[in-house]
Each structure stands twice: as structure tokens, then as C-alpha cells.
C-alpha atoms as one frame of an Amber mdcrd trajectory, in Angstrom:
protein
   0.000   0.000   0.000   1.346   3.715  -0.585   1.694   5.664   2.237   2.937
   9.610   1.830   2.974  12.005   4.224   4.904  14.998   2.251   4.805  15.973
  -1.397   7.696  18.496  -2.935   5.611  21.490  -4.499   7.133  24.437  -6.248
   5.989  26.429  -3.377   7.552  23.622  -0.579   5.595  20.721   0.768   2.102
  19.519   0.535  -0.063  17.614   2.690  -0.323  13.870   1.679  -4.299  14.897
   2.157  -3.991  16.566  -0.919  -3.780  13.801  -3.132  -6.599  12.886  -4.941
  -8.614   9.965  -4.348  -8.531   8.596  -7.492  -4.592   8.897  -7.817  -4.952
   6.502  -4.634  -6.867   4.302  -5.796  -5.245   3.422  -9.522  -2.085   3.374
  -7.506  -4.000   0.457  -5.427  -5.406  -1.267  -8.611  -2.820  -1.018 -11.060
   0.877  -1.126  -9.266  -0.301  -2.712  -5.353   3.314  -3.636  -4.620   5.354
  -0.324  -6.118   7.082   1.448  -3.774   6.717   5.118  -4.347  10.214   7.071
  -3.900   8.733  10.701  -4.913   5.997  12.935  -5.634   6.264  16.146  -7.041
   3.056  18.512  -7.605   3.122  20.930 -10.623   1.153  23.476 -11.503  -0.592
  20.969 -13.537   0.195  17.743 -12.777   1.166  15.450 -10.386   4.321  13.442
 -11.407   4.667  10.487  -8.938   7.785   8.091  -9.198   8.637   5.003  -7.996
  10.999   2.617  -6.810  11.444   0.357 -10.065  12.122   3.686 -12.170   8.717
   4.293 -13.640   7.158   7.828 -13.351   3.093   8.011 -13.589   1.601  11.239
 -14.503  -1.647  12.666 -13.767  -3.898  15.373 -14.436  -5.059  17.672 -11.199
  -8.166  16.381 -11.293  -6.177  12.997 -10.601  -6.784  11.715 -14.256  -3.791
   9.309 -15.170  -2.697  10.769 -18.014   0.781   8.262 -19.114   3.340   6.643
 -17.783   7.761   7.519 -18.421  10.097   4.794 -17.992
């Protein structure tokens, strides 16, 4: 399970209460056993990556929008 308690902003940190649900629960759904290492909120977007190397993008409505290896 993912469990943040501080996202890097351009303006500092965020509250992990922040994130949307639905970023949550695709996380949950699609990679249950990925380790996240950062998350980093744009203006924009949120750009979350993880332990194996991938980075998943979403929208701020918490849309997933692609995936970067």
C-alpha cells in the first residue's frame, strides 16, 4: 500500500491529504506492490515516481494521463 505524508511542491511541501482519491486508488489497482520514492506537484500535474524507475503522470483532477520509464 502507498503511504505519503509529504509531497515536494514548487511552493515547498504539501499535505499527503492533498492527493486525490482517485490517484490513490489506480495506484492500489494497477501497481499494489510499487514502492513510491517521490511525488512532485506541478502546476498541472502530479508526477509520482517510484521505486522500479517508472514515473506516472496525472492530471489535477487525478486523471492518469501516461506513464515515463
Amino acid at each position: 500500500m502507498v503511504n505519503w505524508s509529504l509531497i515536494r511542491s514548487n511552493g515547498g511541501k504539501v499535505s499527503s491529504l492533498e492527493i486525490r482519491k482517485s490517484i490513490v486508488s489506480f495506484m492500489t489497482r494497477h501497481h499494489p506492490c510499487s514502492v513510491v520514492n517521490s511525488i512532485e506537484k506541478k502546476y498541472n500535474a502530479y508526477k509520482i515516481h517510484l521505486m522500479n524507475g517508472l514515473c506516472l503522470i496525472f492530471d489535477t483532477d487525478g486523471r492518469f494521463v501516461k506513464s515515463i520509464k
